[in-house]
C-alpha positions in Angstrom: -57.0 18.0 -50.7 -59.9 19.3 -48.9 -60.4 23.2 -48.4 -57.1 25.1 -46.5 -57.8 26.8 -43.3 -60.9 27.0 -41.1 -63.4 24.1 -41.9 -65.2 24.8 -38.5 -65.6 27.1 -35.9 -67.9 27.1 -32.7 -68.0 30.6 -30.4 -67.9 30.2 -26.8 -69.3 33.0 -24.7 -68.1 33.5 -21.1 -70.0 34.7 -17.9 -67.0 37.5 -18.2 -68.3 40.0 -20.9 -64.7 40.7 -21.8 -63.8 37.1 -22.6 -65.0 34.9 -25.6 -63.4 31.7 -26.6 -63.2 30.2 -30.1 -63.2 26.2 -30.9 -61.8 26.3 -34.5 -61.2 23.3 -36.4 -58.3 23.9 -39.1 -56.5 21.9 -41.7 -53.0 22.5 -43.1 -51.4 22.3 -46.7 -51.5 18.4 -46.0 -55.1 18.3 -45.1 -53.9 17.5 -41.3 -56.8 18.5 -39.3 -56.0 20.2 -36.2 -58.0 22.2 -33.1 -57.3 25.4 -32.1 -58.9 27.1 -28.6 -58.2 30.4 -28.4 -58.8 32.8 -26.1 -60.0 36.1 -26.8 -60.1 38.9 -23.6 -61.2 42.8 -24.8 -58.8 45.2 -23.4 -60.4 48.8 -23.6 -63.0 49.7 -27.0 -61.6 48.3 -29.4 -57.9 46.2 -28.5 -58.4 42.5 -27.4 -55.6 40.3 -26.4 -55.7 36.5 -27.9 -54.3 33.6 -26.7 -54.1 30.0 -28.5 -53.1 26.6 -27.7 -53.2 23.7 -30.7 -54.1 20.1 -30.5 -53.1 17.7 -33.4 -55.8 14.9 -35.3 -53.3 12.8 -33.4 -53.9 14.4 -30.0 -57.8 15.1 -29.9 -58.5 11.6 -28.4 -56.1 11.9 -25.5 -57.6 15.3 -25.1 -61.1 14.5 -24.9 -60.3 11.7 -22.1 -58.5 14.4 -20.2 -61.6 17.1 -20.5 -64.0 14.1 -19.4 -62.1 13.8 -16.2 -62.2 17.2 -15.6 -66.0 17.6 -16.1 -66.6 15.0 -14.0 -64.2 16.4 -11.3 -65.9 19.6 -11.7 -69.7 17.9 -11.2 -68.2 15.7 -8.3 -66.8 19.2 -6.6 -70.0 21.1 -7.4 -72.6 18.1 -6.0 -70.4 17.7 -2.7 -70.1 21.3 -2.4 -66.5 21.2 -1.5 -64.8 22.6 -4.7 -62.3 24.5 -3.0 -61.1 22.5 -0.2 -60.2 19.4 -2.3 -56.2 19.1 -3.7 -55.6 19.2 -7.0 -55.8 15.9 -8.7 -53.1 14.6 -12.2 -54.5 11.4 -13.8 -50.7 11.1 -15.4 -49.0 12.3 -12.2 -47.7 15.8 -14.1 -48.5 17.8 -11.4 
């Protein structure tokens, strides 16, 4: 069994001063890797409020398909210059 907990971490600064996010890869008692993304917004000096969503080893490859079509969605909205007039778009029909 490999090491328990973090086994990689990469920080994600946002345009917002008060928003960082964290892309933490983590394995479990089993040696299951899995991703986090969290969320972390500062709220006053020194309080900060953290949010987290989990993706499974089993997961990451649906995942990555799913970011893909959102990047290009986002480059194809940017280069036409109408981002906000389009409709919102579900590759499985989920929304």
């Amino acid at each position: 069994m490999g090491q328990r907990g973090e086994v990689f971490s990469w920080r994600v600064p946002s345009a917002n001063e008060g928003r960082t996010y964290f892309l933490n890869v983590k394995e479990n008692r089993m040696g299951d890797l899995y991703l986090t993304i969290v969320e972390s917004k500062k709220h006053g000096e020194s309080d900060f409020e953290r949010r987290q969503v989990m993706f499974f080893e089993e997961d990451i490859a649906e995942l990555r398909k799913g970011m893909e079509k959102v990047f290009e969605f986002i480059r194809e909205a940017r280069s036409s210059g109408s981002a906000g007039t389009r409709r919102r778009r579900s590759g499985d029909g989920t929304r």
